[in-house]
N, CA, C and O atoms as a Maestro MAE file, in Angstrom:
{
 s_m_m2io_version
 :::
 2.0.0
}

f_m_ct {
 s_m_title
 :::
 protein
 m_atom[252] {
  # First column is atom index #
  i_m_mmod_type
  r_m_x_coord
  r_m_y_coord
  r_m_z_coord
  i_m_residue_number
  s_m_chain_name
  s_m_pdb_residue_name
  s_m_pdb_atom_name
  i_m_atomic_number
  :::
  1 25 92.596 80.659 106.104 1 A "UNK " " N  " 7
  2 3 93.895 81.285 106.015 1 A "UNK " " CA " 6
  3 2 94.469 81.432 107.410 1 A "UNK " " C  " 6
  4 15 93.634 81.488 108.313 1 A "UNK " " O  " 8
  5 25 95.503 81.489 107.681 2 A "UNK " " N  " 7
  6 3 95.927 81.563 108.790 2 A "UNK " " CA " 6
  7 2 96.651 82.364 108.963 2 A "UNK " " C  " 6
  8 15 97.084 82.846 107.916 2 A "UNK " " O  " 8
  9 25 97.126 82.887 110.081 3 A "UNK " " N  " 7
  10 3 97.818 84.649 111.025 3 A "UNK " " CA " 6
  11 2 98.931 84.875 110.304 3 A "UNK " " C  " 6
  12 15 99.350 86.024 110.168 3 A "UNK " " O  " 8
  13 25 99.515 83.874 109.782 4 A "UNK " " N  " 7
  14 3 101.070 84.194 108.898 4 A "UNK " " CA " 6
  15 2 100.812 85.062 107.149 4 A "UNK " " C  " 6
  16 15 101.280 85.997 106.500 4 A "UNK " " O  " 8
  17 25 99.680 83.910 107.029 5 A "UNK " " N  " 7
  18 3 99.266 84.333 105.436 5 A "UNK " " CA " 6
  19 2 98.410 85.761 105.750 5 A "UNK " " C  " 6
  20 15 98.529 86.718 104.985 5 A "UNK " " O  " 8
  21 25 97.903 85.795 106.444 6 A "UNK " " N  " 7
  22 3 96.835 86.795 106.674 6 A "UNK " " CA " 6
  23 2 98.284 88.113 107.041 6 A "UNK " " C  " 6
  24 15 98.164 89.010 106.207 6 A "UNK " " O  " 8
  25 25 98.928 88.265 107.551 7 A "UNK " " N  " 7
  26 3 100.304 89.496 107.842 7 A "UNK " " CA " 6
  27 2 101.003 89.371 106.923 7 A "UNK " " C  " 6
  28 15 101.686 90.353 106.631 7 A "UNK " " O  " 8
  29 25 101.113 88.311 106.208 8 A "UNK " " N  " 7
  30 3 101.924 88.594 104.630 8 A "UNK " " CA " 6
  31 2 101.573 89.327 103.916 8 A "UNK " " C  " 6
  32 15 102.222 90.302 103.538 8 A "UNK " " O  " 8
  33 25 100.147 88.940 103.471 9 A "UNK " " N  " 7
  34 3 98.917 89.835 102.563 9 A "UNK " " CA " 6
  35 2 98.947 91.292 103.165 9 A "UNK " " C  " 6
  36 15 99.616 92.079 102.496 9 A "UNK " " O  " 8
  37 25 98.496 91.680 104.023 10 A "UNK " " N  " 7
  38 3 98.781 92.947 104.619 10 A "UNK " " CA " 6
  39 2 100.242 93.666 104.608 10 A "UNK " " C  " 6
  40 15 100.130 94.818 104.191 10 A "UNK " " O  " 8
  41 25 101.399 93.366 104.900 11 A "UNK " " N  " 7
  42 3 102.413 93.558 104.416 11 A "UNK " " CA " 6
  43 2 102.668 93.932 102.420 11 A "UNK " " C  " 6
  44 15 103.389 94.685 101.765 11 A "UNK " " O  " 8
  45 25 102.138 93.416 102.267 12 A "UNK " " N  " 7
  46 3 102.326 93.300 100.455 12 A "UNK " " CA " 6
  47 2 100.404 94.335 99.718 12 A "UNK " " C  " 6
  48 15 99.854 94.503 98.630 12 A "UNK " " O  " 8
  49 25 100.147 94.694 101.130 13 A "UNK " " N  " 7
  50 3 98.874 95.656 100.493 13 A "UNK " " CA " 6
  51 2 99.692 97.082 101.505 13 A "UNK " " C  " 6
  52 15 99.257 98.233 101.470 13 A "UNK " " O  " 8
  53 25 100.699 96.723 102.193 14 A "UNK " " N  " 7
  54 3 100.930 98.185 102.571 14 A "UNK " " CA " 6
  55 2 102.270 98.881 102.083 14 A "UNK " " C  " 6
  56 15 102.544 100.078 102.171 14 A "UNK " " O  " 8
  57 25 103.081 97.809 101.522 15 A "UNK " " N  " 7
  58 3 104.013 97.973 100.518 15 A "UNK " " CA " 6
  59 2 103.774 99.092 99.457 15 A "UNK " " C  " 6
  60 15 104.388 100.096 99.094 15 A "UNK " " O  " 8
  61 25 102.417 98.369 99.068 16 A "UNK " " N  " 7
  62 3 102.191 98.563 97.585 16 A "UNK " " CA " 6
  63 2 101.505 99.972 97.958 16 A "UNK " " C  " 6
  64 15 101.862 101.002 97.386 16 A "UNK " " O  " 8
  65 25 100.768 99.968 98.685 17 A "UNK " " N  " 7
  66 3 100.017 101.509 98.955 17 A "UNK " " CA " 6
  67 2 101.020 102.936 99.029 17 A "UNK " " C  " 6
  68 15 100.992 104.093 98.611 17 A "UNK " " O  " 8
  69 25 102.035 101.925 99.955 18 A "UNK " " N  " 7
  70 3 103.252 102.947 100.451 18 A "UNK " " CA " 6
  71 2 104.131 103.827 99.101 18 A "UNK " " C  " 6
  72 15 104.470 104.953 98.736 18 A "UNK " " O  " 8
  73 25 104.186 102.263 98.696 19 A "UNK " " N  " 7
  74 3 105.674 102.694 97.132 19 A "UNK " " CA " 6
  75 2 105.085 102.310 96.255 19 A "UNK " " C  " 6
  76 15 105.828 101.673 95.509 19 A "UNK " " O  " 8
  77 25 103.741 102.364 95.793 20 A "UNK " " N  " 7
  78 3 102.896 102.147 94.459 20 A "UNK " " CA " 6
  79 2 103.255 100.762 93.638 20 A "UNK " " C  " 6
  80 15 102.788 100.566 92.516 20 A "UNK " " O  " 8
  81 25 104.147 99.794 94.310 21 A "UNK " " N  " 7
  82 3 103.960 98.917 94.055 21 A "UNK " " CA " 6
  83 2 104.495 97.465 95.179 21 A "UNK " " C  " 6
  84 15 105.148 98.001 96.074 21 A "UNK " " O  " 8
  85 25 104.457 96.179 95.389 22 A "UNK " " N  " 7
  86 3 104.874 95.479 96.371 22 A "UNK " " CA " 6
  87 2 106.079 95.221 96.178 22 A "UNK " " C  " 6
  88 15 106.514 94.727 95.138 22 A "UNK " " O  " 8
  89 25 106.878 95.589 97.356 23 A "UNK " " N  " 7
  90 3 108.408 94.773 97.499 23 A "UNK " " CA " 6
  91 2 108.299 93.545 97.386 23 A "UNK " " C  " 6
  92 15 107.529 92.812 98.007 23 A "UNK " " O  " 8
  93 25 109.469 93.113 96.164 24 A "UNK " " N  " 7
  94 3 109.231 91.427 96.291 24 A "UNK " " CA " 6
  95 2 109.826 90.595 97.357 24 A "UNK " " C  " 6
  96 15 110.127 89.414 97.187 24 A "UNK " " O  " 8
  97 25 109.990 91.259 98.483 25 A "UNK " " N  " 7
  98 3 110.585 90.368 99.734 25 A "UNK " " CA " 6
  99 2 109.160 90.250 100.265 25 A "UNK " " C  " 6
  100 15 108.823 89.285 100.951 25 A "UNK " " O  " 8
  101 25 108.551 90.974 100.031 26 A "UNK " " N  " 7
  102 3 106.780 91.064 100.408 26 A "UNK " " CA " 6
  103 2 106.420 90.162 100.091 26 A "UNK " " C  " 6
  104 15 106.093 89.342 100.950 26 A "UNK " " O  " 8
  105 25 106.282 89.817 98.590 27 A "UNK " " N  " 7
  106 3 105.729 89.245 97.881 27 A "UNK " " CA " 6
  107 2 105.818 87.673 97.996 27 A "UNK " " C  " 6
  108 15 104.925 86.827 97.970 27 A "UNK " " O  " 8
  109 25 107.138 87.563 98.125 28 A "UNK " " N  " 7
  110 3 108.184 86.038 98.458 28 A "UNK " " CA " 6
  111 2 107.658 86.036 99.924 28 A "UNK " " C  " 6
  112 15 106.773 85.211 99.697 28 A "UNK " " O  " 8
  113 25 107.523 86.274 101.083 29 A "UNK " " N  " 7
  114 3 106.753 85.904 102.138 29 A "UNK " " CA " 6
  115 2 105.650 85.540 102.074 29 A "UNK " " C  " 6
  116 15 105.195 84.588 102.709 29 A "UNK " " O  " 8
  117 25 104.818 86.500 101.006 30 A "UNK " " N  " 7
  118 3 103.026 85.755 100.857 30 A "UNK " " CA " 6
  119 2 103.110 84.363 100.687 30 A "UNK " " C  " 6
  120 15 102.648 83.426 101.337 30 A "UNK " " O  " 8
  121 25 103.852 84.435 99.597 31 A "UNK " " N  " 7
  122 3 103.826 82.783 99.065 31 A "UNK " " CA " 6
  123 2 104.833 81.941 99.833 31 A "UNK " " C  " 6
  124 15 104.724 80.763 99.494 31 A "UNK " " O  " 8
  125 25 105.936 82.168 100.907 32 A "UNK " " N  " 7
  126 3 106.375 81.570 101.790 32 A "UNK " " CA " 6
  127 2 105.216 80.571 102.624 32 A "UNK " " C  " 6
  128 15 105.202 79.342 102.692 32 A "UNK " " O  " 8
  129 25 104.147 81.685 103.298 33 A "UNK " " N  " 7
  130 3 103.300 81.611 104.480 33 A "UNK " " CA " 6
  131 2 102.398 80.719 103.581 33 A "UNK " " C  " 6
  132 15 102.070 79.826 104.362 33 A "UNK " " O  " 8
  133 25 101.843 80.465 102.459 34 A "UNK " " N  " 7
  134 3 100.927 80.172 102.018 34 A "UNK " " CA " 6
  135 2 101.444 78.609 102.497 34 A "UNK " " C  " 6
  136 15 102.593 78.245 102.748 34 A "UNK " " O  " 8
  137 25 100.043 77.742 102.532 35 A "UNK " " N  " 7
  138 3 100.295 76.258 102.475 35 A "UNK " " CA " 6
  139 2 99.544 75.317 101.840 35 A "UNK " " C  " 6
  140 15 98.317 75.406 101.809 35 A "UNK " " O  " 8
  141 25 100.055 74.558 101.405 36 A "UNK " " N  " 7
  142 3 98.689 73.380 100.838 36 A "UNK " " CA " 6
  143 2 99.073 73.163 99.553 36 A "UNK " " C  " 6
  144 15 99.839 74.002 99.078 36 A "UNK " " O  " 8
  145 25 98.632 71.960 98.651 37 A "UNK " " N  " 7
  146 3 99.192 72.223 97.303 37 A "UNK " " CA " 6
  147 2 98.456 72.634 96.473 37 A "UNK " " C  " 6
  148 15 98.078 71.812 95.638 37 A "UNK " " O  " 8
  149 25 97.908 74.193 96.355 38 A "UNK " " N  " 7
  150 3 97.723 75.739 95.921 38 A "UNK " " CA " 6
  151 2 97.906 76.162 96.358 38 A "UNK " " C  " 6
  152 15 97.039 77.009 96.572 38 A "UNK " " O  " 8
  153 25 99.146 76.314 97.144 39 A "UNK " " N  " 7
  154 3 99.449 77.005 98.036 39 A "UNK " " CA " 6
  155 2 100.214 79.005 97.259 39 A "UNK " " C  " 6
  156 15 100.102 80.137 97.730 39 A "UNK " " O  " 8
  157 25 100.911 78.479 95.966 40 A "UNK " " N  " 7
  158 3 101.878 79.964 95.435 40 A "UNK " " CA " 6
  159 2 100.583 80.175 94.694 40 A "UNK " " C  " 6
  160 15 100.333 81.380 94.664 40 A "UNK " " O  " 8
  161 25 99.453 79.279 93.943 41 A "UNK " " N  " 7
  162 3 98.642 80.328 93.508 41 A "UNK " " CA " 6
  163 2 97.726 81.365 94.457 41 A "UNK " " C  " 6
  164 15 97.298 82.519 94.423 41 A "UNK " " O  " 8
  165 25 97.714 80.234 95.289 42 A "UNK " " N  " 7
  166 3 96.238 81.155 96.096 42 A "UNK " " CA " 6
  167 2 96.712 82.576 96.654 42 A "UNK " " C  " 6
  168 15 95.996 83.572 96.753 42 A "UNK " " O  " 8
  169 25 98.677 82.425 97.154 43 A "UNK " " N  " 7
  170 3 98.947 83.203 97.035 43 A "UNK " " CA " 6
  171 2 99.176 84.458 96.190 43 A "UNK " " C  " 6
  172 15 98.866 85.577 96.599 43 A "UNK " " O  " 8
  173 25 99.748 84.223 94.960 44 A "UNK " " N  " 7
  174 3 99.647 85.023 94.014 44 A "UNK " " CA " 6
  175 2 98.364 85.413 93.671 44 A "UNK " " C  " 6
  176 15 98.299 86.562 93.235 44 A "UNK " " O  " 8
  177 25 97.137 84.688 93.750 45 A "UNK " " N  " 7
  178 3 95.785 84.957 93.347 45 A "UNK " " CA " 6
  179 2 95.727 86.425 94.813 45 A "UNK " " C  " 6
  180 15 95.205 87.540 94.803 45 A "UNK " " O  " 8
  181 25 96.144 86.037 95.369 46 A "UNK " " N  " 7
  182 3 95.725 87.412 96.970 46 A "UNK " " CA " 6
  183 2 96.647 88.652 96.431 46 A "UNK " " C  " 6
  184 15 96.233 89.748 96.053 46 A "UNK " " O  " 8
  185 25 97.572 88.345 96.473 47 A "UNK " " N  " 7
  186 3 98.114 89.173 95.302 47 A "UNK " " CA " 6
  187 2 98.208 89.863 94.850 47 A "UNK " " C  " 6
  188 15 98.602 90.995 95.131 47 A "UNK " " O  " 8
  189 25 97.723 89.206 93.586 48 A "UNK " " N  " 7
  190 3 97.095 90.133 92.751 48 A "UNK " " CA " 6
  191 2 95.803 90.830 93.031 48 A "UNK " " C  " 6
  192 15 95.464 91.915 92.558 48 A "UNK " " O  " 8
  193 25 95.336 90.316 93.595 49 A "UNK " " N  " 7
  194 3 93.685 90.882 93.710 49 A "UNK " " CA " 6
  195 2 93.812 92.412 94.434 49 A "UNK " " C  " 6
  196 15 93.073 93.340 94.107 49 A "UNK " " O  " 8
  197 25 94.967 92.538 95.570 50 A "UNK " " N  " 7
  198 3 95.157 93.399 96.503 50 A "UNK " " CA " 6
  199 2 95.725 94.569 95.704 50 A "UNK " " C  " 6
  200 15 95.329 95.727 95.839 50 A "UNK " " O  " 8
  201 25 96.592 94.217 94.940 51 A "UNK " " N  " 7
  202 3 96.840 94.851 94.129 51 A "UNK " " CA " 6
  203 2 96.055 95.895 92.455 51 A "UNK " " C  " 6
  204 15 96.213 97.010 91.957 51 A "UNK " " O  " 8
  205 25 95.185 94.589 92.153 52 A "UNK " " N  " 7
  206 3 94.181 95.750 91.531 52 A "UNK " " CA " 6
  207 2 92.722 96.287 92.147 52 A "UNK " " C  " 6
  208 15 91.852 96.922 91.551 52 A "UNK " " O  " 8
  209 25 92.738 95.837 93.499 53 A "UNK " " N  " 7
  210 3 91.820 96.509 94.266 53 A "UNK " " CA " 6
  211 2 92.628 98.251 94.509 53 A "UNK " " C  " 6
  212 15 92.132 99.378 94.473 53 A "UNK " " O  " 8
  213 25 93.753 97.867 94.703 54 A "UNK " " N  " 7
  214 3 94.589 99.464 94.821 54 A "UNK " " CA " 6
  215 2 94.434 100.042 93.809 54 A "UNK " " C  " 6
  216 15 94.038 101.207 93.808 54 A "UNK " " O  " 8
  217 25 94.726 99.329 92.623 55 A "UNK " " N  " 7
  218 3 94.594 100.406 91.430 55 A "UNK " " CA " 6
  219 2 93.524 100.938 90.919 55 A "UNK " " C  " 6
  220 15 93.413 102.108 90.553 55 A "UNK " " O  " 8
  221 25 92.746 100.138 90.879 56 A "UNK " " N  " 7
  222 3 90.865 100.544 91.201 56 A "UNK " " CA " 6
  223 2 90.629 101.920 91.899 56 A "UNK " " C  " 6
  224 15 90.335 102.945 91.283 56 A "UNK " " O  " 8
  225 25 90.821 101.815 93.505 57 A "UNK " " N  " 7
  226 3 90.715 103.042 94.242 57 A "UNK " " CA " 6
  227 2 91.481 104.215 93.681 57 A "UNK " " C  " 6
  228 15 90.877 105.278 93.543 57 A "UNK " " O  " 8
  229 25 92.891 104.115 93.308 58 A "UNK " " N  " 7
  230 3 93.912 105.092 92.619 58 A "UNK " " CA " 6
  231 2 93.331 106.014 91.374 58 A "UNK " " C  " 6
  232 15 93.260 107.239 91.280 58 A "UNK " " O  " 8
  233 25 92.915 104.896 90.390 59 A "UNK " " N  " 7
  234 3 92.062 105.781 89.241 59 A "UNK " " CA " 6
  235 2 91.053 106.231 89.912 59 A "UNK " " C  " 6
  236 15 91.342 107.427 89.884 59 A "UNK " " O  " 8
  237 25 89.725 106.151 90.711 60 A "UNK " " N  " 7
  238 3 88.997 106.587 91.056 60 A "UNK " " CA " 6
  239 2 88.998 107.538 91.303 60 A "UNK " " C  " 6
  240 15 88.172 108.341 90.868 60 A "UNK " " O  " 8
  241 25 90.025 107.849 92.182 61 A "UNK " " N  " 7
  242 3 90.340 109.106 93.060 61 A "UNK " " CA " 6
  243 2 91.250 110.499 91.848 61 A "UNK " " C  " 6
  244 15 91.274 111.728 91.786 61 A "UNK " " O  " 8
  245 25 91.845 109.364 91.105 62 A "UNK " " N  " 7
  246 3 92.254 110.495 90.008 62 A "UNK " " CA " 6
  247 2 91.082 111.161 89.159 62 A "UNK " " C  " 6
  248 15 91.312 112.275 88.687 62 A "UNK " " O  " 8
  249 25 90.189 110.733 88.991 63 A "UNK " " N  " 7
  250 3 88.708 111.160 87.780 63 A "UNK " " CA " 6
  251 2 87.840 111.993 88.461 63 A "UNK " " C  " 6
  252 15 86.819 112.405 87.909 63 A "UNK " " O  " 8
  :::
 }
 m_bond[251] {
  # First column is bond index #
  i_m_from
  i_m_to
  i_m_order
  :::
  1 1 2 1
  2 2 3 1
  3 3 4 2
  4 3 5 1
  5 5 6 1
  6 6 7 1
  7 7 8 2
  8 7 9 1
  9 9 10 1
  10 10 11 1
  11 11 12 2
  12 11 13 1
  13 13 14 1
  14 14 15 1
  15 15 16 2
  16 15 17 1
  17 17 18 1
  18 18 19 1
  19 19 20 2
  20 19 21 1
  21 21 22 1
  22 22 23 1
  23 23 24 2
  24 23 25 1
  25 25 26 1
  26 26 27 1
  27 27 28 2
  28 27 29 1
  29 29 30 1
  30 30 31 1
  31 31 32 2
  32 31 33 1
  33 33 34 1
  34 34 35 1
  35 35 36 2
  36 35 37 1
  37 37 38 1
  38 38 39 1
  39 39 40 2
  40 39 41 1
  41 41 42 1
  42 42 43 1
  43 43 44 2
  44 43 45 1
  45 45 46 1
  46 46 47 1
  47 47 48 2
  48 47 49 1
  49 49 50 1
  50 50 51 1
  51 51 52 2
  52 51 53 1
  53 53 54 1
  54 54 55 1
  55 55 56 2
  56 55 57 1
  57 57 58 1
  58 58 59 1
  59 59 60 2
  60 59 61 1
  61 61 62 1
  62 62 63 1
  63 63 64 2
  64 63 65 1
  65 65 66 1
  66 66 67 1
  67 67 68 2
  68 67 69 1
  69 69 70 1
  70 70 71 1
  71 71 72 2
  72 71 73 1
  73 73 74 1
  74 74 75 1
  75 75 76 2
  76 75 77 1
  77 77 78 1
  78 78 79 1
  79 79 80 2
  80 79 81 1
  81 81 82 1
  82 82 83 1
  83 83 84 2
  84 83 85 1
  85 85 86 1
  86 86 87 1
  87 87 88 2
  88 87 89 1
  89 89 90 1
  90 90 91 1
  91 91 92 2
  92 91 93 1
  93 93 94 1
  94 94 95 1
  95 95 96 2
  96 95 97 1
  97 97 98 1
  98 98 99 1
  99 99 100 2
  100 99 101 1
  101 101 102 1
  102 102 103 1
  103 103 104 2
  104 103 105 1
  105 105 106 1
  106 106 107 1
  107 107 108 2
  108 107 109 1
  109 109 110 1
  110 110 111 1
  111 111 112 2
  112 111 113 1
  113 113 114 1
  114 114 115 1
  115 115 116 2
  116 115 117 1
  117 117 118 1
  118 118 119 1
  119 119 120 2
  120 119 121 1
  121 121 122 1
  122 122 123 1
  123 123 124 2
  124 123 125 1
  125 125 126 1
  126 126 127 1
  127 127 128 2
  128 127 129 1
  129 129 130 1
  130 130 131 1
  131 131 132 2
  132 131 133 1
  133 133 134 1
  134 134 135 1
  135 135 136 2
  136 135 137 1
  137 137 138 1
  138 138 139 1
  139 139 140 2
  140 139 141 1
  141 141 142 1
  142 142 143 1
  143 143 144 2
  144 143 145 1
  145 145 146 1
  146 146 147 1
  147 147 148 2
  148 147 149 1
  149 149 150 1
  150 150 151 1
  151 151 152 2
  152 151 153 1
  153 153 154 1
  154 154 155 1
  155 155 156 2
  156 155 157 1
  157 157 158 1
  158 158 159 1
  159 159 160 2
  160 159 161 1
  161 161 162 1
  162 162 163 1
  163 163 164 2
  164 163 165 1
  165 165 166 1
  166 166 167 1
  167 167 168 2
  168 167 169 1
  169 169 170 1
  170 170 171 1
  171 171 172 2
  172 171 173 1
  173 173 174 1
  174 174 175 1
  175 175 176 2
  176 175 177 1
  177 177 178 1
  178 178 179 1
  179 179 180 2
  180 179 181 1
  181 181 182 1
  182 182 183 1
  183 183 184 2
  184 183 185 1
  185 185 186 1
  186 186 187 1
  187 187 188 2
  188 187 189 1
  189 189 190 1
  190 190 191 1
  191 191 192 2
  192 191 193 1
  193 193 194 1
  194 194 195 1
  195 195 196 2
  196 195 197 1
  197 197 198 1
  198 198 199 1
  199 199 200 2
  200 199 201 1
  201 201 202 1
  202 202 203 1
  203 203 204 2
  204 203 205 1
  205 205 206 1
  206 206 207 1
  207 207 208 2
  208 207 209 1
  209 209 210 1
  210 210 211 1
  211 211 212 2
  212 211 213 1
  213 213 214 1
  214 214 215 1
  215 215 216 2
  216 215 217 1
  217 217 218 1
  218 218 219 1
  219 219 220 2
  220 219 221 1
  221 221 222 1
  222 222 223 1
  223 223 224 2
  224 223 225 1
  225 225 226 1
  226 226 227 1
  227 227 228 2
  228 227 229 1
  229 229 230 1
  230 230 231 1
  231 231 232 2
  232 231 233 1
  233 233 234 1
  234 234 235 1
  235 235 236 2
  236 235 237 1
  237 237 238 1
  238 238 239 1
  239 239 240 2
  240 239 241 1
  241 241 242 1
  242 242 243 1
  243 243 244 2
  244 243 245 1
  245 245 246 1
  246 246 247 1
  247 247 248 2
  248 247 249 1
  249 249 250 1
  250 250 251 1
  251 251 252 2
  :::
 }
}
């Protein structure tokens, strides 16, 4: 992965932390930065993952 994709992802995990969910200008940069042809899944696959890694921790902390 490289420094662009890698500050997208972070951007769109601090979005989402911030306002409980990712801005899709966030989101549309991940998959901007992404490259290769898998490039919008692998993005969307980061994603998502970042995203129910948050929600994971969220319930946790609620129980």
């Amino acid at each position: 992965m490289g420094t662009e994709l890698l500050q997208a992802a972070l951007r769109v995990l601090c979005s989402y932390t911030a306002y409980a969910q990712p801005s899709q200008q966030d989101v549309d940069q991940l998959r901007a930065a992404a490259s290769g042809p898998e490039a919008g899944w692998e993005a969307d696959s980061l994603a998502t993952y970042i995203i129910q890694r948050e929600l994971k921790k969220k319930r946790a902390q609620e129980q």
